[in-house]
N, C-alpha and C positions, 0 to 999 in steps of 0.2 A: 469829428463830425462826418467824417466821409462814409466812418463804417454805419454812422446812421442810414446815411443814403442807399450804402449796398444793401441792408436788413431791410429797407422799406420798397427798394424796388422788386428783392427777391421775394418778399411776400404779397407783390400784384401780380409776380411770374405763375400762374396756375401751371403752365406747361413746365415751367423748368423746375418747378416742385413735384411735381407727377414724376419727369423722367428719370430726376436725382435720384429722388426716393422709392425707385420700381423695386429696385434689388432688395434693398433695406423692408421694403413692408410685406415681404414676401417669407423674410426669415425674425422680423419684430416683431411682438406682438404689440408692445406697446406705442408704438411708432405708426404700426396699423391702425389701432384705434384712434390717435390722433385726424390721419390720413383719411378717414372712414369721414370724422365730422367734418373736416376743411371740404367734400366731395359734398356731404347734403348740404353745406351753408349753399358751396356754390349753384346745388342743384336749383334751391330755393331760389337766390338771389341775394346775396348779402344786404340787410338791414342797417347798417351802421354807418355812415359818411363822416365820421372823425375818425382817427385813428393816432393812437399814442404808440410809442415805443421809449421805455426805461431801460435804457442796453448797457450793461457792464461790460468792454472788451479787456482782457487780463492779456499781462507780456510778461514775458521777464526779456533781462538782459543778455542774449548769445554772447559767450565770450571768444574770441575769432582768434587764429593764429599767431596771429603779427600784435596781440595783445589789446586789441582794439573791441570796442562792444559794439551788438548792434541789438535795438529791439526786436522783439520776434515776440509773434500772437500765438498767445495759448489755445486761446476759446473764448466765444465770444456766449455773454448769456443774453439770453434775449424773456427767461421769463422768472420772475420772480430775483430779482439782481439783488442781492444782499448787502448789508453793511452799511447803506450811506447814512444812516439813521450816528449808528455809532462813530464812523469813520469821521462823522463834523462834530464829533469830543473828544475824538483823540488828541488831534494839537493840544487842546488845554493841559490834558495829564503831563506831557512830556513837557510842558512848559513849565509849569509847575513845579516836578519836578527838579529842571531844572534848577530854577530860580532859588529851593529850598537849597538847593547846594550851592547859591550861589552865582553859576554861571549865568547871568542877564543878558550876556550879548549873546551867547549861544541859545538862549531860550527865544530871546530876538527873531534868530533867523528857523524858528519853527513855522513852514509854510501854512496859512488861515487854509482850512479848507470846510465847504459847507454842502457838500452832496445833496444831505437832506432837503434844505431848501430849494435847491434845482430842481428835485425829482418830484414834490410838492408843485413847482410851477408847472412840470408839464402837466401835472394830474387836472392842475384850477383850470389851466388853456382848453383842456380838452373837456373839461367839465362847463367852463364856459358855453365854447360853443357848441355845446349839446342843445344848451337854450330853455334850461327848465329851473327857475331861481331856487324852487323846492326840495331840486332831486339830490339823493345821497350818490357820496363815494360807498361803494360797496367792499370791503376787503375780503378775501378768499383768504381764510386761515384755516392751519392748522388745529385741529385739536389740543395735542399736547403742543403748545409752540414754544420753544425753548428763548425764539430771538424776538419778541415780543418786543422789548423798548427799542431794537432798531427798527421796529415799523410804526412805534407810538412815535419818536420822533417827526414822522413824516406825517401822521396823524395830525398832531398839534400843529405842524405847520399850515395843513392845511384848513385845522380847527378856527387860525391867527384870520384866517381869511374866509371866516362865516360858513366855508361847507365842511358838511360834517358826515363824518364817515361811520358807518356801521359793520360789525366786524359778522360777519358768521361762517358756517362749514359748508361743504359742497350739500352736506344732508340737510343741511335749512333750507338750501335753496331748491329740494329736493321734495321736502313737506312743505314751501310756503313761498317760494318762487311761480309767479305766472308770470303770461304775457298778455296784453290786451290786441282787440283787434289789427293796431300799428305794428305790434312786434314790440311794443314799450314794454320793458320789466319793470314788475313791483315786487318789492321784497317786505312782506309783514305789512302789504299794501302802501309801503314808501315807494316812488319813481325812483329806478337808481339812474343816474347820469353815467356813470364810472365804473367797470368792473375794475379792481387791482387781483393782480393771482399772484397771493404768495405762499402758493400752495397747489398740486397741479401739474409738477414737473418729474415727478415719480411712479413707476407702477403703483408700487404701496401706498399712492395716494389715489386710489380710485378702487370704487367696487362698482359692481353693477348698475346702482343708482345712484352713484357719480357720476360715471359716465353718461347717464340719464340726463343731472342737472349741468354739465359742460355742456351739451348741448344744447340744451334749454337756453343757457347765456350767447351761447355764440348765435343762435336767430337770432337774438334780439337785435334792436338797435343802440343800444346800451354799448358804447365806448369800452372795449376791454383791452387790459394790460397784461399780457397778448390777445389780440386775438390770434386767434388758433393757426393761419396763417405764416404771425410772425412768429410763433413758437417753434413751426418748424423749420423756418429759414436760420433756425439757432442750433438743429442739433448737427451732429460732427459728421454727417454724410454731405450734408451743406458744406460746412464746411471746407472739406476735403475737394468739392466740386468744386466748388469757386479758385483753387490754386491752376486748375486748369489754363493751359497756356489759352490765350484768348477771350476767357469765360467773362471775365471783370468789362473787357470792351464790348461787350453784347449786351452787359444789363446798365453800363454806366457809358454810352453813346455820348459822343461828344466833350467826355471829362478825362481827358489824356492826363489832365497832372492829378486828379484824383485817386485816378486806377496806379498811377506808380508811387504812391504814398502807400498804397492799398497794399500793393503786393511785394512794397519792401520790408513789410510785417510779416510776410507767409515765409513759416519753416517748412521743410517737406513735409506734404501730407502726400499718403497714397492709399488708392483704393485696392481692398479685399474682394473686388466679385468676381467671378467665376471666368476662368481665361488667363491667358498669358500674363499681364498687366499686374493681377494680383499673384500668379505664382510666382512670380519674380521677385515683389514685392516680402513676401512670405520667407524665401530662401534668403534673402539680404539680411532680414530679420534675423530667420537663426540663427545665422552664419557670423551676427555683430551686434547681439542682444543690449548690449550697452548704450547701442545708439538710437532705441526707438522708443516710442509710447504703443502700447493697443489700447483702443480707447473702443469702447463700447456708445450704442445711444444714449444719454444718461448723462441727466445732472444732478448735480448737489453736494459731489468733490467723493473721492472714496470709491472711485469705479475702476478706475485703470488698474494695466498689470504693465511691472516692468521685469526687467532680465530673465530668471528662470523660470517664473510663476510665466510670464508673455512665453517662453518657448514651449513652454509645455501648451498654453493655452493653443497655443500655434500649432503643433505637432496635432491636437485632435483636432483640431477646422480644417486643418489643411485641403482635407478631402471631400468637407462639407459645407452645402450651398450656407449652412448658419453661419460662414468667415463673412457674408456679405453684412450683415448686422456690426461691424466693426469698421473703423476705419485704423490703420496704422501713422503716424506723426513721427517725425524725425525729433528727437529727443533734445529740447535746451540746454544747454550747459550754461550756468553763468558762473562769474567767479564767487566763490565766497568770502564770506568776511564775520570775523568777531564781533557776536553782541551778544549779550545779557538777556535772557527769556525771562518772562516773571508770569510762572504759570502755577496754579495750584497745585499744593502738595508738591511741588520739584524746587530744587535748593537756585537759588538765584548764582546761576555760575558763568560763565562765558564761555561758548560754543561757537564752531563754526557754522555759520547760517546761511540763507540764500535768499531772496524775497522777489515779490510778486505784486506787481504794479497793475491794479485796475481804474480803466479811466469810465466814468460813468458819464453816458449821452442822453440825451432827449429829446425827439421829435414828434410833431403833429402836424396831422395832413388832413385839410378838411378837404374831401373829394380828391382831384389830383395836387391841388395847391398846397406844397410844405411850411406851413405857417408858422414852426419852429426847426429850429437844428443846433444844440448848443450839447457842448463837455460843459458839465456842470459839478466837476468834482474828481477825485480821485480816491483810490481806498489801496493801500500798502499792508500785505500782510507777510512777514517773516517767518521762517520755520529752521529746526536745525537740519545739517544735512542728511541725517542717516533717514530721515523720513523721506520715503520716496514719494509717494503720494498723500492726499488728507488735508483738511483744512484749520480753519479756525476752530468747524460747528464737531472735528473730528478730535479738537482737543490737542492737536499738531501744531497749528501754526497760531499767532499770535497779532493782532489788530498793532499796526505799526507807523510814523509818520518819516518822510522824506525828509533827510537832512543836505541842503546846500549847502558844497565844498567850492 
């Protein structure tokens, strides 16, 4: 719940988002165009007085000297958070399995988890007090959508509770998205209460006249999941700024034990922009490629470079303002451990593995008032070791549940 808090005050921070991101939208394009629409919402006046956040923050486990673990935050996502749809039927399978084998009491201690329905309640709250019994949840999908039933989960959930959700592409909203004189959106002349964007977080997801219709949503007063704001308080230049010594006590005043929860999740991060700070930063790198992430702006898992693919990447920035588009991360190590992958086409064998603990949150603030703040879930996904980066949607890693020992 706290990193809820940090995402919601860093996206009231207009000033601390300009100055994070000077460097960054100088050499992004993509991060620019973001940047560009957060600048005319504000020119305008932002339209919207709810505001939701569905926030996935991912760790894994540091494995420490003296043999000891501690968590440590990977990235936190702030738009389009995946899997909770599926992640609340995973328990069944391993239970089940289980049980066909026999083990009951081992199947027993398979932790309930229900994501989906958390992230369904913050959608009704904020769709609630929108205040319009009529109006739809609007979904920003993909075209070709591969992860469809993990967002139909969350669909039905919030079908179980009479509103109803309408699914289309940024180019519906493009050919059939207005606004009336209030700023209210109609979509196919339905009031929508809700934006959801599960789709949005990619270059390759926008042309010209996407970029048309994100803006067209973010005037509105229409509740969106991000708004464009909290999108950017999620990518990895944020990030990186917020490890700063002091940073955490400037946007979370008066929560001394908040901010040291906060920031005994931060691995090193360090910033690439131009100046001593980053060359330094640079040379440490080359010099111990083992021990870091390059991490680019950019979600949806399959961006990063590690060991000599990052040196080389390193060796041509070195000298160019485009290293500011990158943040570097001190690398996790957790311990591995033996388990059994059951993925298509590959023989069910036992490898060593490593996993990846996301805790999914939920908040709503109508005006300044936080009207919710709840962990609503968890999502465990495993991979073997030789894969350095890559996910589930990359066919790597494997949708997993936490077993208490």
């Amino acid at each position: 719940m706290d990193f809820n808090l940090l995402v919601d005050a860093v996206s009231q921070n207009a000033a601390f988002l300009e100055q994070t991101l000077s460097s960054t939208i100088k050499r992004d394009n993509f991060t620019a165009h973001l940047f560009d629409i957060h600048k005319q919402v504000l020119k305008e006046g932002i339209a919207q007085t709810v505001f939701l956040g569905l926030n996935r923050s991912d760790y894994m486990f540091q494995r420490n000297a003296d043999g000891s673990a501690t968590l440590k935050q990977i990235e936190i996502n702030t738009i389009s958070a995946s899997f909770g749809g599926l992640a609340s039927r995973t328990p069944a399978v391993h239970r089940h399995v289980l049980n066909v084998l026999g083990k009951t009491k081992e199947a027993a201690k398979i932790l309930s988890n229900n994501p989906s329905k958390g992230l369904a309640m913050g959608i009704a709250k904020a769709w609630e007090l929108y205040g319009s019994a009529n109006a739809r949840v609007l979904l920003i999908a993909q075209e070709k959508e591969r992860n469809i039933f993990d967002q139909r989960a969350i669909e039905n959930e919030l079908l179980a509770r009479n509103i109803h959700v309408i699914r289309r592409k940024f180019e519906d909203v493009s050919e059939k998205g207005s606004l009336d004189q209030d700023r209210r959106l109609f979509m196919d002349g339905q009031e929508v209460a809700v934006v959801y964007f599960r789709d949005g977080y990619m270059p390759s997801h926008y042309s010209l006249q996407n970029w048309g219709a994100r803006l067209l949503l973010e005037r509105s007063c229409a509740v969106k999941c991000p708004d464009i704001a909290t999108q950017l308080a999620g990518t990895k230049k944020v990030q990186q700024e917020l490890s700063r010594s002091g940073m955490l006590e400037v946007l979370l005043p008066g929560q001394p034990e908040a901010v040291a929860r906060l920031r005994a999740t931060f691995a090193g991060l360090y910033s690439l922009d131009m100046g001593e700070e980053g060359d330094q930063a640079i040379t440490e790198a080359i010099a111990a490629p083992s021990c870091f992430v390059l991490k680019p702006q950019r979600e949806g898992g399959g961006n990063n470079l590690y060991g000599e693919e990052m040196v080389q990447a390193l060796e041509r920035l070195k000298d160019s303002e485009e290293r500011a588009s990158y943040i570097l991360m001190e690398k996790i190590e957790p311990e591995p451990f033996g388990n059994c992958l059951l993925r298509p086409g590959s023989p069910a064998r036992v490898v060593q593995c490593i996993s990846e603990l996301g805790i999914f949150g939920v908040y709503v603030r109508q005006g300044k008032t936080l009207v919710m703040n709840k962990h609503v879930g968890h999502l465990l996904r495993t991979k073997a070791i030789e894969h350095a980066d890559g996910g589930v949607a990359a066919g790597v890693a494997v949708l997993d549940n936490p077993y208490p020992v």
